[in-house]
TISE-608278 format. One record per residue (C-alpha): residue number from 1; residue in three letters; x, y, z. Coordinates in steps of 0.02 Angstrom, whole numbers, plus 50000, padded with zeros to 5 digits. Each point is the difference from the previous one (the first is absolute). Layout:
N
NUM/ala/X/Y/Z .
...
END
This chain:
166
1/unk/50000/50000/50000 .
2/unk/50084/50156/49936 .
3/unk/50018/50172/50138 .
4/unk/49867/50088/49950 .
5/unk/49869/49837/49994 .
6/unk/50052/49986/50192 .
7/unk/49970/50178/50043 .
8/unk/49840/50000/49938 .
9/unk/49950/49841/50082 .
10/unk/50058/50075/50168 .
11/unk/49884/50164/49958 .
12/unk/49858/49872/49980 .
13/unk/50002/49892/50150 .
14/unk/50033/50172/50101 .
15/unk/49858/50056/49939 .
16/unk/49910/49831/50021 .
17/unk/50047/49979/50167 .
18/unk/49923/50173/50051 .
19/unk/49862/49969/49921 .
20/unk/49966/49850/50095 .
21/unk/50056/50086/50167 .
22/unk/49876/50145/49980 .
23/unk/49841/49899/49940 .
24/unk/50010/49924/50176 .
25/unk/50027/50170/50088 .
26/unk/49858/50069/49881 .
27/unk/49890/49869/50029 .
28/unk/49991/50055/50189 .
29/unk/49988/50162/49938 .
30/unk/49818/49952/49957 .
31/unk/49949/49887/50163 .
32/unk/49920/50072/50143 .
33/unk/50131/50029/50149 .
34/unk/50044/49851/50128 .
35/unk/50078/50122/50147 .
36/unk/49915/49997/50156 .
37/unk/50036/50145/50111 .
38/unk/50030/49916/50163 .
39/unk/49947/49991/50123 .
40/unk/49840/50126/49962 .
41/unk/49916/49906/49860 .
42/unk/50015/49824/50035 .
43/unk/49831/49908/49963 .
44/unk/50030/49867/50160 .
45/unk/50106/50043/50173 .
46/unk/50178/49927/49913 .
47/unk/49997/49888/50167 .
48/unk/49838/49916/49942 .
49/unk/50097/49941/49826 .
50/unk/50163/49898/50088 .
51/unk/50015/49823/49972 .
52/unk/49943/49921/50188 .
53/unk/50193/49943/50040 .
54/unk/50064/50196/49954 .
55/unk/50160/50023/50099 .
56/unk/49975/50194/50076 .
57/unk/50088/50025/50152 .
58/unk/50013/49903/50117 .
59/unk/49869/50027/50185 .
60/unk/50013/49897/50158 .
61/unk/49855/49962/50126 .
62/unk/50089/49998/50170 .
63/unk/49875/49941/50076 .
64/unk/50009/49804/49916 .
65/unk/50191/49995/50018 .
66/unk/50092/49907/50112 .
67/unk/50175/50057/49980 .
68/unk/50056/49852/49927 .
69/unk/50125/50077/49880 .
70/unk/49964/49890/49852 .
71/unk/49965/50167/49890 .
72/unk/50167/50075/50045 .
73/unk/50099/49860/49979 .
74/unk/49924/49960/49846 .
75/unk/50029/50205/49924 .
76/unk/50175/49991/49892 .
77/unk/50042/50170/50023 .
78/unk/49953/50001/50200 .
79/unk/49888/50148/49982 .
80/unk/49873/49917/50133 .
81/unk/50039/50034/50193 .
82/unk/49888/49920/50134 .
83/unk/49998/49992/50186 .
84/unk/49901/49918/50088 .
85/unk/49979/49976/50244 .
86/unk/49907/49861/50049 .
87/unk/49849/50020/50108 .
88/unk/49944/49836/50123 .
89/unk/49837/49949/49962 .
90/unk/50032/50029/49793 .
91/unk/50032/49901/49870 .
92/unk/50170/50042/49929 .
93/unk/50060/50180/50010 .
94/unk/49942/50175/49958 .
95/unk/50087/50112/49901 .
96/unk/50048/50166/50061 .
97/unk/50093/50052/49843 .
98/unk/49967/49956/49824 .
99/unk/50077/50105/49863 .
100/unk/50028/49971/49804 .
101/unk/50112/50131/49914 .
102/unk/49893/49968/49825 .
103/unk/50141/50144/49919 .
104/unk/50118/49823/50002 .
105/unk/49841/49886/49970 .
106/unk/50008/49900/49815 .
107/unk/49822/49934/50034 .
108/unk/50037/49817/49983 .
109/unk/49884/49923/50138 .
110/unk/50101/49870/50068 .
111/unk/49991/50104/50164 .
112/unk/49790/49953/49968 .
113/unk/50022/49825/49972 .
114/unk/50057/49941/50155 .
115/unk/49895/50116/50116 .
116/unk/49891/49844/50091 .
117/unk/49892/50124/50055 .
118/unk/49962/50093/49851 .
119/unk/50069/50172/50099 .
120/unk/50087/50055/49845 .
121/unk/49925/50049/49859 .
122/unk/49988/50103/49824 .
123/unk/49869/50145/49979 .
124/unk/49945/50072/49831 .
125/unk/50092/50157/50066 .
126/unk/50144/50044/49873 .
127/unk/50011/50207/49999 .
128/unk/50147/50018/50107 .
129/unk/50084/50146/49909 .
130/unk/50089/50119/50148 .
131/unk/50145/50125/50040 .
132/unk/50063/49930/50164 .
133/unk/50044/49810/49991 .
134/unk/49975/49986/50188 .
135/unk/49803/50015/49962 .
136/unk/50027/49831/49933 .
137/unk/50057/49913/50144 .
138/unk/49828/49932/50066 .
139/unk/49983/49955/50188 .
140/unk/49828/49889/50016 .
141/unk/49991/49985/50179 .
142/unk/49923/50146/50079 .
143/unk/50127/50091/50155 .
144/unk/49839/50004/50123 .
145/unk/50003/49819/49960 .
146/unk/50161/49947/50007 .
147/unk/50014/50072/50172 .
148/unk/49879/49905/50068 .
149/unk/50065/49825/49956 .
150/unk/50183/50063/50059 .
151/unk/49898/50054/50164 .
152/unk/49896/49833/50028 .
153/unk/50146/49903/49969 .
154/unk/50102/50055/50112 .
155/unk/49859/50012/50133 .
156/unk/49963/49811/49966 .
157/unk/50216/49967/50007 .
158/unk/50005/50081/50168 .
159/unk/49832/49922/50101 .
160/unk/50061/49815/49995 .
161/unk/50163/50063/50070 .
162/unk/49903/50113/50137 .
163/unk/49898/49827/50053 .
164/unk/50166/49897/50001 .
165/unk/50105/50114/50129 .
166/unk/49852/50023/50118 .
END
């Protein structure tokens, strides 16, 4: 194929090729827009339209945990701390601290799986967009709370040791 045979050829699928390019991009042109401003328009509350097993972050119900450290031991990047008295009269303990730092949180549930009492779980809540990365260090058990178990156990630790020395 002689010089000027290739240039021309070149010119032609250049051209082609845009042509093809911009039929796509025109064809849009034509379409009625798909952007939805969010989170104003939104036919449905976006929570409403997750799959059921949507990973959001991650929420704790104190009350049905028993300090058993399965979920912390089972988190890869240790971003689970729990601590937990023990309180005569209950089974297992009660936690008086139970934080997840969800900035260091991937979200992979194996700190879920092994919770036997279904204390950890995942919410539908995903918006966690903030300035201070301290905000997302969550404590779950309540200080009033806390308090109280630290209080009644050592109130229960000391009366069987009152009974013995009189």
């Amino acid at each position: 194929m002689s010089a000027v045979a290739t240039y021309f050829k070149n010119i032609y699928d250049s051209a082609a090729t845009l042509f093809d390019g911009m039929s796509v991009t025109f064809s849009y042109l034509l379409q009625k827009p798909i952007t939805v401003q969010y989170p104003e328009k939104l036919k449905d509350p976006l929570e409403k339209t997750l799959p059921d097993r949507y990973r959001g972050f991650l929420d704790v119900d104190w009350q049905n945990c028993t300090v058993c450290d399965n979920c912390a031991k089972a988190c890869p990047i240790d971003c689970i701390y729990v601590e937990g008295v023990k309180i005569p009269g209950r089974r297992g303990k009660v936690p008086i601290a139970f934080y997840i730092d969800l900035s260091k949180c991937m979200y992979c549930g194996l700190c879920v799986e092994p919770c036997a009492t279904d204390a950890v779980f995942f919410t539908t809540e995903f918006e966690g967009a903030t300035d201070k990365p301290g905000s997302l260090i969550r404590s779950y058990v309540p200080d009033e709370v806390a308090k109280k178990f630290i209080e009644e156990s050592k109130v229960k630790k000391e009366t069987p040791a009152e009974d013995a020395a009189q």
